[in-house]
N, C-alpha and C positions, 0 to 999 in steps of 0.2 A: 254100527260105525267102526271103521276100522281105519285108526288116523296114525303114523308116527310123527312127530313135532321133536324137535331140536334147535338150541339156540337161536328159537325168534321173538323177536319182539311185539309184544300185545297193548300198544298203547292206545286208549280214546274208545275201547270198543266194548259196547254190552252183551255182557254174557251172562246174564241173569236167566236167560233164555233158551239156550245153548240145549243142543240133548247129547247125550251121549259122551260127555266129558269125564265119566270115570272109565271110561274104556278106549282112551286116546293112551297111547304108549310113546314114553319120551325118551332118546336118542340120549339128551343131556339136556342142562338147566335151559330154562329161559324167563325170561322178563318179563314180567306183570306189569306194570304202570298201576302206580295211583289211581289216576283218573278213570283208569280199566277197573280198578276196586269201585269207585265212588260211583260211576256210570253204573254197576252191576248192583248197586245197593247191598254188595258182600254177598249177593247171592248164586257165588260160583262154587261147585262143586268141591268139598275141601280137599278128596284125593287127588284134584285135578291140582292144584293149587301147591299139595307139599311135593308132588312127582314133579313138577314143575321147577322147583326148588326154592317155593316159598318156606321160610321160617317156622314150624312146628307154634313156635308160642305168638306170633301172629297170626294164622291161619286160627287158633283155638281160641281167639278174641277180635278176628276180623269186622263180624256185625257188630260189637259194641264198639268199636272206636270209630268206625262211618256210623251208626246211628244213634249212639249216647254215650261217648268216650265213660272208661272207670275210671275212677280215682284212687289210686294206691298211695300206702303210705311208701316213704322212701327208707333203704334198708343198708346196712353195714354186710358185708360179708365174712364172717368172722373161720378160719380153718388153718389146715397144716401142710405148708408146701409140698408133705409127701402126696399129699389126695388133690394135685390142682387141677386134675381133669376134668373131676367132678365140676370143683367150685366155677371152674374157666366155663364150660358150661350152661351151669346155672347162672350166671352173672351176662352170658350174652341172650339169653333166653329170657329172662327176667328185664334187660335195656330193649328188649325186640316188642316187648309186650307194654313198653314204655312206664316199668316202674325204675324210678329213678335206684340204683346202687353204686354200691364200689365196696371195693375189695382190694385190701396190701397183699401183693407188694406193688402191683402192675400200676395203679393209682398213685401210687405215692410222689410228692415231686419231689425231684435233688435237691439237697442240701439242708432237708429235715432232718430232724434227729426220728428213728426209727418210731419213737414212740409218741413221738409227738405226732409225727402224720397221721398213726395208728387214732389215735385220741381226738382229734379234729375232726373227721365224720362219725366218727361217734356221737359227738356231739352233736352232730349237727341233723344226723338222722334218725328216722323214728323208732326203726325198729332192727334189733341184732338176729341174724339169722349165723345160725351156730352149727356147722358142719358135725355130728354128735361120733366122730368115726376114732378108730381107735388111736390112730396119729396125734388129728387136732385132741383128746380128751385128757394125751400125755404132751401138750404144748403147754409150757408155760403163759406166753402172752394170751390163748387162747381161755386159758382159767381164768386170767385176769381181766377179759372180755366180758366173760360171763357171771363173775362178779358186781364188775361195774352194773350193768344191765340191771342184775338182783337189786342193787341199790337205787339205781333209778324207780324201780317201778315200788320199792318202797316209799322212794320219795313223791313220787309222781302222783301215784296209782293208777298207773295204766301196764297194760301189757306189753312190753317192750321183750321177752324175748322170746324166739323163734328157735326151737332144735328140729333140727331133721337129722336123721344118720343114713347111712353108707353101708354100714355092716351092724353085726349085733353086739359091740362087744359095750354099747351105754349099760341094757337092758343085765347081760350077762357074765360082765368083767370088772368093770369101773367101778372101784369103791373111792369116796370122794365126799366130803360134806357138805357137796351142792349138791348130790346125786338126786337127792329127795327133791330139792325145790325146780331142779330141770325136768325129771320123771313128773310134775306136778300140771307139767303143762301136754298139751296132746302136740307128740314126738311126729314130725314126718316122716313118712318111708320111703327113701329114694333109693332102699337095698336094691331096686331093679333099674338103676339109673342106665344101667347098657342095652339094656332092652327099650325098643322105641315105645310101643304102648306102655311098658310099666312107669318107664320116665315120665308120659305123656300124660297118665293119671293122677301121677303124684305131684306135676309142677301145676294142675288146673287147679290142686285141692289147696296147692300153697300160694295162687294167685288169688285166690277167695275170701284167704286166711289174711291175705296184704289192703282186701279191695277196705277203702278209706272210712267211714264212719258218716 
């Protein structure tokens, strides 16, 4: 099969069946349709799918939300505006996969006091996922993030917080008297967050780590 495709649209049709869909070559994006997932019972080729310019973190949870949606908990995004490319990211990739989040400052509505907005999905969500990179580790509000959290799951007993890092400087820099109770918990590695597989492996292993109870 020797196909090129560009910006068309694919609605109503089953391609569960299709051959030769990794070796179609695309021009530019095009459109999937729903109904084109749910007709296909997810069973379309996933290179065909993200060349297409479907989503990375739907495409790697396609079959379970057409055949038995997951259940995530809902999560805070906690980091340091120097690293937002990162967190910007993982927070559209994580809404794509449909675990509920949010993240200051982009969420936050006018005419809160900073800290207050900060502290209200805190509350209200399950779990803190804590960017571990050398910026947020030297933020103030972000220590006092991961504080809170400490004290939650003392209170709670559950497992409320979540570090992943960016770089190495948790493991090899940071001295700090949470240091211990954050190294206590298993650290994600999103050190290869620019690279598409490494990103691609580290956000399935933190989708897993979210899936609900």
């Amino acid at each position: 099969m020797n196909c090129l495709l560009g910006a068309i649209s694919l609605d109503a049709v089953d391609l569960s069946e299709a051959k030769g869909l990794d070796s179609v070559r695309h021009a530019g994006p095009s459109s999937i349709g729903a109904d084109t997932i749910y007709l296909s019972r997810a069973r379309i080729c996933e290179a065909f799918l993200r060349d297409a310019g479907v989503p990375d973190g739907l495409v790697t949870f396609l079959k379970s939300l057409v055949v038995s949606p997951i259940e995530y908990y809902s999560c805070f995004i906690s980091y340091s505006d120097k690293d937002k490319g990162f967190p910007q990211r993982l927070h559209a990739d994580l809404e794509s996969a449909h675990v509920r989040s949010w993240f200051f400052p982009e969420d936050a509505r006018w005419g809160k006091g900073v800290w207050g907005a900060i502290d209200e999905p805190i509350r209200k969500y399950d779990k803190l996922i804590v960017i571990c990179s050398e910026n947020s580790l030297q933020s103030g509000p972000v220590l006092r993030e991961i504080e809170r959290a400490l004290r939650r799951e003392d209170a709670e007993g559950k497992n409320i917080l979540f570090p992943v890092r960016i770089d190495d400087y948790l493991f090899e820099k940071w001295e700090h008297p949470f240091k211990s109770d954050v190294l206590s918990k298993v650290v994600g590695d999103f050190r290869q967050w620019r690279n598409r597989d490494g990103y691609r492996r580290a956000f399935r292993r933190l989708l897993g780590a979210l899936e609900a109870d």
